[in-house]
LUMZA-224355 format. One record per residue (C-alpha): residue in three letters; residue number from 0; x, y, z. Coordinates in Angstrom, 1 decimal, m for minus. Layout:
# residues N
ALA;NUM;X;Y;Z
...
# end
This chain:
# residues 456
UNK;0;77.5;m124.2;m178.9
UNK;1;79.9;m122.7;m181.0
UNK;2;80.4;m125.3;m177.4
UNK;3;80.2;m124.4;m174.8
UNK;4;71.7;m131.7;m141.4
UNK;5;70.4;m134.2;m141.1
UNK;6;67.9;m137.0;m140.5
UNK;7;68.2;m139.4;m143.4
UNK;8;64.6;m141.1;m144.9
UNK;9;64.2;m142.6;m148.4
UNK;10;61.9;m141.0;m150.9
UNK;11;62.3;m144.6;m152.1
UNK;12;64.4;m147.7;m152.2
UNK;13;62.9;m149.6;m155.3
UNK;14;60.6;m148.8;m158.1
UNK;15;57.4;m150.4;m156.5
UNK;16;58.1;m148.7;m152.9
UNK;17;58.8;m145.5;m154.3
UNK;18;55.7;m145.7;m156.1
UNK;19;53.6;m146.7;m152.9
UNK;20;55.1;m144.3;m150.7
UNK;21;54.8;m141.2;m153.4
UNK;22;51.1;m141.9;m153.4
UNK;23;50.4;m142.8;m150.0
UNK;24;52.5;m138.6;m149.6
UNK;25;50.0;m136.9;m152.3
UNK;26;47.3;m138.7;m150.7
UNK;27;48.1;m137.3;m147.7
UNK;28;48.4;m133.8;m148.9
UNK;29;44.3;m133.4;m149.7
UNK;30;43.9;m131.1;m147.0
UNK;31;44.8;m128.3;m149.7
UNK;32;42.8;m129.4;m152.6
UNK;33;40.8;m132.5;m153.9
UNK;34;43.4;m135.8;m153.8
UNK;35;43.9;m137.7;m156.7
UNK;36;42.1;m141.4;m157.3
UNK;37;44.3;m144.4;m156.7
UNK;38;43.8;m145.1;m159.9
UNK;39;45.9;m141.0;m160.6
UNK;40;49.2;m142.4;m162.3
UNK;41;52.4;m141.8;m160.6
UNK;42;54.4;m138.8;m161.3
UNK;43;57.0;m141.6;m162.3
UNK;44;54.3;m143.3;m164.6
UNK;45;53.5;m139.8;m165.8
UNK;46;57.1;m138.6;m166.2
UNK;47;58.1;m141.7;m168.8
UNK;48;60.6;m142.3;m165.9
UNK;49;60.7;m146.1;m167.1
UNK;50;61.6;m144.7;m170.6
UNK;51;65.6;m143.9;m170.4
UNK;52;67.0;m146.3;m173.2
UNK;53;70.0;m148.1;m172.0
UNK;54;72.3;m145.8;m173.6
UNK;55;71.4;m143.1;m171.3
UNK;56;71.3;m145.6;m168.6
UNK;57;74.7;m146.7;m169.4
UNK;58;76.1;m143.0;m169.0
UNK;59;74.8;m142.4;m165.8
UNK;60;76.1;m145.9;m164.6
UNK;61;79.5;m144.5;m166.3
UNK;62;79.1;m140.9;m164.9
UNK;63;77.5;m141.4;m161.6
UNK;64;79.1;m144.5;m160.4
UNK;65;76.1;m146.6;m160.3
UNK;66;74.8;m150.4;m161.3
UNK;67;71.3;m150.7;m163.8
UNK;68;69.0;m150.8;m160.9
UNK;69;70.2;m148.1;m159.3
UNK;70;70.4;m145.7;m162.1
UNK;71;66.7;m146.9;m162.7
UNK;72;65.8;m146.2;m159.2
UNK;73;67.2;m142.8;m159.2
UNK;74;65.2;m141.3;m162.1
UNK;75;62.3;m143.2;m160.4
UNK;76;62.8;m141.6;m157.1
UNK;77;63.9;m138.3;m158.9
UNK;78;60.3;m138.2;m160.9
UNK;79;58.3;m138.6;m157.7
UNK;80;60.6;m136.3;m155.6
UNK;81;60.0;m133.4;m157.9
UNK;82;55.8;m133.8;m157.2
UNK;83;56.4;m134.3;m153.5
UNK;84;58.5;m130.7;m153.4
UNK;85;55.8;m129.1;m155.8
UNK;86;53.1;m129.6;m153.6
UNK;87;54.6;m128.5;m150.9
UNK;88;55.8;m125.4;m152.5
UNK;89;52.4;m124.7;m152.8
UNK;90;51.2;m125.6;m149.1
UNK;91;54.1;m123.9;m147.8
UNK;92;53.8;m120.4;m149.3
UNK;93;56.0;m118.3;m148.2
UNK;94;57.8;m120.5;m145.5
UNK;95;59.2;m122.5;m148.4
UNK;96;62.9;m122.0;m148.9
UNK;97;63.7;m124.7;m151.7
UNK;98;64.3;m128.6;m151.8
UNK;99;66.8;m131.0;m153.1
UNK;100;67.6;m134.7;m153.4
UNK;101;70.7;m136.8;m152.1
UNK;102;72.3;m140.3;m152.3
UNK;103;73.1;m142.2;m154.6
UNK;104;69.8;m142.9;m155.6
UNK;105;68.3;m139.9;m154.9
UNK;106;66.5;m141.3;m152.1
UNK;107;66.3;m138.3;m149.9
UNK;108;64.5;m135.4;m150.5
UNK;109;65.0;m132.3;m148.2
UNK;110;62.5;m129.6;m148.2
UNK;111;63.3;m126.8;m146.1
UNK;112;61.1;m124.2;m144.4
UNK;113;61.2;m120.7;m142.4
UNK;114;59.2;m122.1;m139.7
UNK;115;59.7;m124.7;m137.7
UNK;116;55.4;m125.5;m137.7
UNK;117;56.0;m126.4;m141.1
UNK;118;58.3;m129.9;m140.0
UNK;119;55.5;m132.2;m139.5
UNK;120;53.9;m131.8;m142.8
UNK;121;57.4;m132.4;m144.5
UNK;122;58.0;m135.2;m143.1
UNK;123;54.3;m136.6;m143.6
UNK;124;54.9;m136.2;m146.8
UNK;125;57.9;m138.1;m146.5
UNK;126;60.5;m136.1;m147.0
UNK;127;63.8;m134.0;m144.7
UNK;128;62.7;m131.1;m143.5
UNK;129;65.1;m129.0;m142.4
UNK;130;64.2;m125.1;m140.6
UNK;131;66.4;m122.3;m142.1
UNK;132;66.8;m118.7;m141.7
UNK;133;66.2;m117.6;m145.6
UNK;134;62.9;m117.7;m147.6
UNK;135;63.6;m118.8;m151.6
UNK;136;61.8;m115.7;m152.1
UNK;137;64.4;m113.6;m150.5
UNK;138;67.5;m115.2;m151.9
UNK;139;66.0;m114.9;m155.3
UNK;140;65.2;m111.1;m154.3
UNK;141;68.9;m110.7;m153.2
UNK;142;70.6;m112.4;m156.4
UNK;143;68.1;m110.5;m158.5
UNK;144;70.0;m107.1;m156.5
UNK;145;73.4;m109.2;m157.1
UNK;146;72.6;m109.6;m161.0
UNK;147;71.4;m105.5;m161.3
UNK;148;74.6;m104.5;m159.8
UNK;149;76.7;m106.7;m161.8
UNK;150;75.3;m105.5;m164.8
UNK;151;76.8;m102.0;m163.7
UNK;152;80.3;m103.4;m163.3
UNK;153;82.7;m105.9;m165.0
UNK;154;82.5;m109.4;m163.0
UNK;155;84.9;m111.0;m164.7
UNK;156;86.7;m111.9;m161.6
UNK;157;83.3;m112.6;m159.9
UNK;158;81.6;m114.4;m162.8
UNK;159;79.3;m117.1;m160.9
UNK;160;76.1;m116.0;m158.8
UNK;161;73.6;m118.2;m157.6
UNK;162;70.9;m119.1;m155.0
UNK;163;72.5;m122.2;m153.2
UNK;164;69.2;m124.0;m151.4
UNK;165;71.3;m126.3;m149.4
UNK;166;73.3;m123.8;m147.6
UNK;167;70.7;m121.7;m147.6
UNK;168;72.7;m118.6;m149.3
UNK;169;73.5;m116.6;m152.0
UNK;170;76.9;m117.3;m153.7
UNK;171;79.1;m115.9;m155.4
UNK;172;81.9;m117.8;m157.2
UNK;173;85.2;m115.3;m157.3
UNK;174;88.9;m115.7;m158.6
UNK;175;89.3;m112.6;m156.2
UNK;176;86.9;m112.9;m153.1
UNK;177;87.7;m109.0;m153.0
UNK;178;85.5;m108.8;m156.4
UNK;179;82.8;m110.7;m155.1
UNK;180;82.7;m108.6;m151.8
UNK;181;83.0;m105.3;m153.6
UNK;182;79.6;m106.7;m155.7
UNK;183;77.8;m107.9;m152.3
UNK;184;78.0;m104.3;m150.8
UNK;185;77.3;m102.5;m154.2
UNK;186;74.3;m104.6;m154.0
UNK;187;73.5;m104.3;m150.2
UNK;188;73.9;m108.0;m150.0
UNK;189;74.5;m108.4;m146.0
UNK;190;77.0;m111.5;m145.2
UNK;191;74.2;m113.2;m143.7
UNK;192;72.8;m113.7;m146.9
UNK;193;75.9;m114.0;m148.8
UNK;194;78.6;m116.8;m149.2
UNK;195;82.1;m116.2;m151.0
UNK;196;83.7;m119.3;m152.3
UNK;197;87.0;m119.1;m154.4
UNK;198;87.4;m120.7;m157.3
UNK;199;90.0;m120.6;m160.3
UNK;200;87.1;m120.9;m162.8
UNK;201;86.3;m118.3;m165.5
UNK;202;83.5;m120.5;m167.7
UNK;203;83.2;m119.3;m171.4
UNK;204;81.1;m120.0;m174.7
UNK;205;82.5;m123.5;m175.7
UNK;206;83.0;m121.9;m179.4
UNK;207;84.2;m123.8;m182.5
UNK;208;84.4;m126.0;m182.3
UNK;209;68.8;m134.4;m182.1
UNK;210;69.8;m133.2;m180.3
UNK;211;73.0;m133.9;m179.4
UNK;212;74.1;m133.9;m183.3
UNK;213;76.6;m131.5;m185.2
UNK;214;75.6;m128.6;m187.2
UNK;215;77.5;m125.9;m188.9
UNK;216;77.1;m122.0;m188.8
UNK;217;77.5;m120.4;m192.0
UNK;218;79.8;m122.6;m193.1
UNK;219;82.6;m122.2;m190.4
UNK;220;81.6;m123.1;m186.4
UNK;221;80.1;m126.0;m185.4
UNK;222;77.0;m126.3;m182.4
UNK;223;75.3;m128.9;m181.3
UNK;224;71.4;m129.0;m181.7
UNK;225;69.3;m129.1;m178.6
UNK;226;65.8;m130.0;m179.0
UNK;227;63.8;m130.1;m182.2
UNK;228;60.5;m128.2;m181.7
UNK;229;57.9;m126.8;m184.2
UNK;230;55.9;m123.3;m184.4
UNK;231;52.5;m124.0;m186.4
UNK;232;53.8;m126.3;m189.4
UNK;233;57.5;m124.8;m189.4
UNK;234;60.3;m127.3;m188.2
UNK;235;63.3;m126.5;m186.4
UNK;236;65.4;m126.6;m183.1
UNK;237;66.3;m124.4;m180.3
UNK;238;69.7;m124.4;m179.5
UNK;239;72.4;m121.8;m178.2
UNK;240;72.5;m118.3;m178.6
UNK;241;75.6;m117.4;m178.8
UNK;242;75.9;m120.2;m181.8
UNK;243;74.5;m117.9;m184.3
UNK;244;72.7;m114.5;m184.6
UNK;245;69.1;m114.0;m186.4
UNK;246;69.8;m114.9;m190.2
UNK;247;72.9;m117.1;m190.0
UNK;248;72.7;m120.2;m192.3
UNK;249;72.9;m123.7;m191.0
UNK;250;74.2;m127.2;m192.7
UNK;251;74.0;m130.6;m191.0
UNK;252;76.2;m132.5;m189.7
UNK;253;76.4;m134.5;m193.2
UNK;254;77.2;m130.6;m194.7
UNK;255;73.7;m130.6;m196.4
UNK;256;71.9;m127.2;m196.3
UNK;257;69.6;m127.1;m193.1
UNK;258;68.1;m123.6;m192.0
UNK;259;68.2;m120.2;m190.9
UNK;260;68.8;m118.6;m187.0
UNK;261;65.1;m117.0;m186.8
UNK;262;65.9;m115.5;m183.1
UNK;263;69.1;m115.5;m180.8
UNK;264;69.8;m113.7;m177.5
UNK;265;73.2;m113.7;m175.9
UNK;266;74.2;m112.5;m173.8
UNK;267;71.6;m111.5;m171.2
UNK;268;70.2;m115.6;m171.8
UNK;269;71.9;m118.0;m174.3
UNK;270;69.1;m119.6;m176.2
UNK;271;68.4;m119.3;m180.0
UNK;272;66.4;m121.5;m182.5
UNK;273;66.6;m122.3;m186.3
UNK;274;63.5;m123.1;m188.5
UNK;275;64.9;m126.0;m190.7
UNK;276;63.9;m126.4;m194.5
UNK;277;62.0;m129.1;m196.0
UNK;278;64.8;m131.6;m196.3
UNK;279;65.0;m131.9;m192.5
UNK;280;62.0;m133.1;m189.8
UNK;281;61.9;m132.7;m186.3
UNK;282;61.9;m135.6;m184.2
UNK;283;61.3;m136.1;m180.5
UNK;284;64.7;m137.9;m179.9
UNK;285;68.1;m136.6;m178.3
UNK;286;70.8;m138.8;m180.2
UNK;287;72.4;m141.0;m177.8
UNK;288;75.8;m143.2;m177.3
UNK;289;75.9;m144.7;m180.2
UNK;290;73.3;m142.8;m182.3
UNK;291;70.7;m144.6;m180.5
UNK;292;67.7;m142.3;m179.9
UNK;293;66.7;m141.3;m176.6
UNK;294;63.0;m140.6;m176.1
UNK;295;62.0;m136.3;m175.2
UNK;296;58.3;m137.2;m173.6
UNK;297;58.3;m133.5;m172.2
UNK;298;60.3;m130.5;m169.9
UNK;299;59.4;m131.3;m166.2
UNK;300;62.2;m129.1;m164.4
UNK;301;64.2;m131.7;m162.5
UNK;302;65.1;m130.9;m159.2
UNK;303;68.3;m129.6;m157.2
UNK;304;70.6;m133.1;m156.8
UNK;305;68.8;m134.8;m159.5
UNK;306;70.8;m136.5;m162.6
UNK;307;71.3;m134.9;m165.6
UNK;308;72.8;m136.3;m169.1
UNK;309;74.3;m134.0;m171.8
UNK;310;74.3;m135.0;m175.7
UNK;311;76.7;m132.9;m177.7
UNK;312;78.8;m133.4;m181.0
UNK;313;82.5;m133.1;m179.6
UNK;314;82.3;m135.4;m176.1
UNK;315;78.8;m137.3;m177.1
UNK;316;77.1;m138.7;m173.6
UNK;317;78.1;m137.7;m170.3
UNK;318;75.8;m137.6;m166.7
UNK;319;75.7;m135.6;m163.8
UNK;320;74.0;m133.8;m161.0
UNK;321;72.4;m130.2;m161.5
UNK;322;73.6;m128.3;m158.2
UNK;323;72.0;m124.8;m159.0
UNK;324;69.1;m123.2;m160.8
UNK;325;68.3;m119.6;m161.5
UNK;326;72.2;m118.9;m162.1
UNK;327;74.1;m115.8;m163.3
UNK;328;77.5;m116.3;m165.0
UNK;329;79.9;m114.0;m166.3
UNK;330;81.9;m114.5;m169.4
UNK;331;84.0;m112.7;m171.4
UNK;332;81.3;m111.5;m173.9
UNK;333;79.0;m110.7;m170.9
UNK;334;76.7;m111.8;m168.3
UNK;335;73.5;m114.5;m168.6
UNK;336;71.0;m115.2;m166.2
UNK;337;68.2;m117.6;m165.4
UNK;338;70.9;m120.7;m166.3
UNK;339;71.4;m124.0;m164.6
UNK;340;74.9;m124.8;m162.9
UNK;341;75.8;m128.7;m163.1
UNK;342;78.6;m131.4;m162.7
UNK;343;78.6;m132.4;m166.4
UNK;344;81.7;m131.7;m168.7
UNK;345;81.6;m130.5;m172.1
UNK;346;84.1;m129.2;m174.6
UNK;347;83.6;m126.7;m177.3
UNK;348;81.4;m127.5;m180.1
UNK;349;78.9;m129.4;m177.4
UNK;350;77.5;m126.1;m177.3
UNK;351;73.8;m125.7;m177.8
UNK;352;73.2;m129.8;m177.3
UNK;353;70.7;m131.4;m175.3
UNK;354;70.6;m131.7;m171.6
UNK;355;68.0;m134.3;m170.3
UNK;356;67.1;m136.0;m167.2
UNK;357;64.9;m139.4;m167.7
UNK;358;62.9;m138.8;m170.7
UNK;359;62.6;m134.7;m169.8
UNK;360;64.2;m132.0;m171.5
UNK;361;65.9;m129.7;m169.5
UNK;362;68.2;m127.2;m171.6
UNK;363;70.4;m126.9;m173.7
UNK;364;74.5;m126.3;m173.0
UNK;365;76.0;m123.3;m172.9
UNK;366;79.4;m122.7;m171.6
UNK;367;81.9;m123.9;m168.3
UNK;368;84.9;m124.9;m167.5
UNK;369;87.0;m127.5;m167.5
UNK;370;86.8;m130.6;m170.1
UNK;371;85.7;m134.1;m170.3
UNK;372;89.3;m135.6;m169.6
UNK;373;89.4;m133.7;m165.6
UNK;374;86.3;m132.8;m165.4
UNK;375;84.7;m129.8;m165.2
UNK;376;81.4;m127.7;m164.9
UNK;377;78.9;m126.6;m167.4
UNK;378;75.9;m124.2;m167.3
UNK;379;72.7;m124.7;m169.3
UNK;380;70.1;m122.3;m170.5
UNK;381;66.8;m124.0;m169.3
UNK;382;64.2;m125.0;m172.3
UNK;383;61.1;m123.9;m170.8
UNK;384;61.9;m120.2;m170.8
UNK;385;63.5;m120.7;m174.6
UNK;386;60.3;m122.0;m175.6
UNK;387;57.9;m119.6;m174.2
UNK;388;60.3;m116.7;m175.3
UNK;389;59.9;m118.0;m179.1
UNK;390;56.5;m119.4;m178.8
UNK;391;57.9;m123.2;m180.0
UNK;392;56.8;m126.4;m179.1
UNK;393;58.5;m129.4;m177.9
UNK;394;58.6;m132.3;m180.0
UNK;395;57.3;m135.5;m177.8
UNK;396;57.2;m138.8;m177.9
UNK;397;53.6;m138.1;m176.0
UNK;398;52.0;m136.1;m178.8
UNK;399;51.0;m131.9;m178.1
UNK;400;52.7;m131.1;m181.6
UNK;401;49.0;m129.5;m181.8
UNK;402;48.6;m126.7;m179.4
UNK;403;44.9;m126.8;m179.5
UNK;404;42.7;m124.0;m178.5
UNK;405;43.1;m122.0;m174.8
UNK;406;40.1;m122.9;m173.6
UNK;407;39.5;m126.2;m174.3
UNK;408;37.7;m127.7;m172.7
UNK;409;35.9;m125.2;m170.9
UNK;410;38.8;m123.7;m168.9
UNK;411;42.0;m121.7;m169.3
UNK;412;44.6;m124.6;m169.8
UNK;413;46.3;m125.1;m172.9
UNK;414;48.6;m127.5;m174.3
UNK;415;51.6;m126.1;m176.0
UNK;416;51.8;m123.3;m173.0
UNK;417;54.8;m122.9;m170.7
UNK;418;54.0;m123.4;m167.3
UNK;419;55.8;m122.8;m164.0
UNK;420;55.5;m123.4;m160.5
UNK;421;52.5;m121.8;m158.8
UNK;422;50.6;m120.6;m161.6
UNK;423;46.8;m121.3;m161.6
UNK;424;44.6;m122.6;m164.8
UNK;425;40.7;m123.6;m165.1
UNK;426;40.2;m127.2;m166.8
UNK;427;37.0;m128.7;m166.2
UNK;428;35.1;m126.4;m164.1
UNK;429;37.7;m126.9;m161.6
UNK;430;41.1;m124.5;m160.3
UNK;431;44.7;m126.1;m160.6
UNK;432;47.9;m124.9;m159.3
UNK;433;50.9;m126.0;m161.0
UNK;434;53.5;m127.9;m159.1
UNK;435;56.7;m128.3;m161.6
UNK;436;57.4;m126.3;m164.2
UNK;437;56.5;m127.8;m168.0
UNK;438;55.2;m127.5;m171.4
UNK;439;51.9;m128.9;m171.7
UNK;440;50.6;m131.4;m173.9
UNK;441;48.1;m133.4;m175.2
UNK;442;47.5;m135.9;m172.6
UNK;443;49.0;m133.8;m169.6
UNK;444;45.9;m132.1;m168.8
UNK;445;45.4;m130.9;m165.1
UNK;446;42.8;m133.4;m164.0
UNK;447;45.1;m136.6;m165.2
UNK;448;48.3;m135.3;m163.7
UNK;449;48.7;m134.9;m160.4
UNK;450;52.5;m134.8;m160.2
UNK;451;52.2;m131.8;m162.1
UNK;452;48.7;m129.7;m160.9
UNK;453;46.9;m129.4;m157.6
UNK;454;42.9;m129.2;m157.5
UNK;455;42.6;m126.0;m155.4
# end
């Protein structure tokens, strides 16, 4: 950027039991579709979840305060997790009112529901359920109200809104509750939707300061680049909008002439990206402690509770745990929406860098508060939406630099198209419903995926 209750029962406790158990759960979900063959690959297996290079290891172990084997367990259990609370998203409908993992390991995942029929197919499927009073559906209809009114008014003093799944709320973050109480009624937010917290915290752009590396805008503030992508034969990166405007100049981080801003939107979102000159080729690596290179093998959205590592060009690699998605913040150049709220600390000129969780993208940074000596709390813009918005492509270590043709074969899938939960393709002559949001690619199709699509 220019920077910036309950019953406890393990998803997993090692590798090979996680893997058992996760399969044994989609198994057990056929009832609402066709299950996959034992021989289906794991959503671990298909996630690259035994891909993080030590580097990234070593952060979370640093970060997280965890050994080798557990950090390995916990993007494990985090991959498989993310399928088990996709599918039943899906068989839930309605009655579903978000999930999240806990523990150390992440070995709990909670899935909670409107109706209390609902339990015994949670926990079949081996997860927490827990029985609340809010659909997601109607706390993302109430923050969606929160975000219109707050675009009416300054929320400087109320500058943090988001759906809170484990307390089952809308939040708003206030350095004057009274602010965030005069937003709730202007939005017709009832208290029993609504939680107030206090907080001293008024996040801004971390300004001047592979992602993860340095570049310069127009010869004067420094960013950090997210994620190098491609549209057609063009190379670039997406990165932060409030780096750069459409038709700034970039330089590397070695000063040499790089690219051009071809679209940037801030505020409203915070995501921009740069096609790159001929000099410069994308690669599908985030550059980690050291300048080892940390494999991208696609954007599966992690879940609430999962671990999260940040590569930027002031503070390098730091881990932590996302704790919101679908978050509105206020700073002082305005509001953005749609962002991801986590515990990872960054400090200006780490702005626009990478944010990844195992070997999936996730966003890129773009503003908090705090720094990496106390601590502190960053937001990201998510890379799924930056992609579809631009029509890029990731660059992976799994191929889908080729798009392809919609269509192919015989259905409406396509690699290279952006994908979120509960949309429906053709592939094959069969229907799919799509359990995590992702890019897809060459190699992802519906039919060899299940963490990702359900036969309907």
């Amino acid at each position: 950027m220019p920077h910036r209750h309950r019953q406890t029962r393990a998803v997993g406790a090692a590798v090979a039991a996680t893997a058992a158990l996760l399969v044994a759960g989609l198994s057990g979900s056929a009832s609402a579709g066709t299950a996959p063959s034992p021989a289906a690959p794991t959503a671990a297996e298909s996630l690259r979840a035994d891909a993080a290079p030590p580097a990234l290891l070593r952060a979370m172990e640093r970060d997280l305060g965890l050994d080798g084997e557990q950090a390995e367990r916990r993007l494990v259990n985090e991959a498989e997790a993310g399928a088990v609370a996709g599918r039943l998203r899906a068989d839930l409908g309605g009655d579903f009112a978000g999930a999240w993992v806990r523990g150390a390991e992440s070995g709990t995942l909670t899935v909670a529901t409107t109706d209390a029929a609902d339990v015994a197919l949670i926990e079949a499927r081996g997860a927490v359920a827990e029985v609340v009073r809010h659909s997601l559906a109607e706390l993302d209809a109430a923050k969606s109200r929160l975000d219109r009114a707050a675009a009416q008014r300054d929320t400087t003093d109320a500058p943090v809104r988001y759906v809170d799944v484990r307390t089952n709320t809308v939040t708003v973050q206030a350095v004057r509750p009274s602010a965030a109480r005069a937003l709730l009624d202007a939005a017709g937010v009832g208290a029993g939707l609504a939680r107030v917290e206090k907080s001293a915290e008024r996040p801004r752009p971390l300004y001047d300061l592979r992602g993860g590396e340095a570049y310069y805008i127009n010869n004067s503030g420094r960013c950090s680049i997210g994620f190098p992508v491609t549209k057609g034969t063009q190379q670039g990166f997406a990165t932060a909008g409030h780096c750069g405007r459409a038709g700034a100049s970039t330089s590397g981080a070695n000063r040499v002439a790089q690219g051009t801003f071809q679209g940037s939107v801030f505020p409203g979102r915070d995501m921009a990206w740069v096609a790159v000159n001929s000099q410069w080729t994308a690669t599908p690596y985030v550059n980690g402690a050291g300048g080892q290179n940390v494999q991208v093998a696609g954007s599966t959205q992690a879940p609430v509770g999962a671990s999260v590592c940040r590569s930027g060009s002031t503070t390098g690699w730091h881990c932590g745990t996302i704790q919101q998605h679908n978050t509105s913040v206020t700073y002082p150049e305005g509001t953005i929406s749609g962002v991801t709220r986590t515990t990872v600390c960054a400090e200006p000129g780490d702005s626009g860098g990478s944010y990844i969780s195992g070997s999936q993208a996730q966003g890129v940074t773009s503003g908090g508060s705090g720094n990496c000596s106390s601590g502190g709390t960053t937001f990201f813009q998510p890379i799924n939406p930056l992609l579809q918005n631009y029509g890029l492509t990731l660059k992976t270590t799994g191929g889908g630099e080729d798009p392809g043709e919609p269509g192919e074969p015989g259905g409406t899938w396509a690699a290279g198209t952006v994908y979120q939960a509960g949309d429906t393709v053709t592939y094959g002559g069969a229907t799919y419903r799509c359990l995590q949001g992702h890019q897809a690619q060459q190699g992802w199709e519906p039919s060899n995926v299940p963490a990702l699509w359900q036969r309907v």
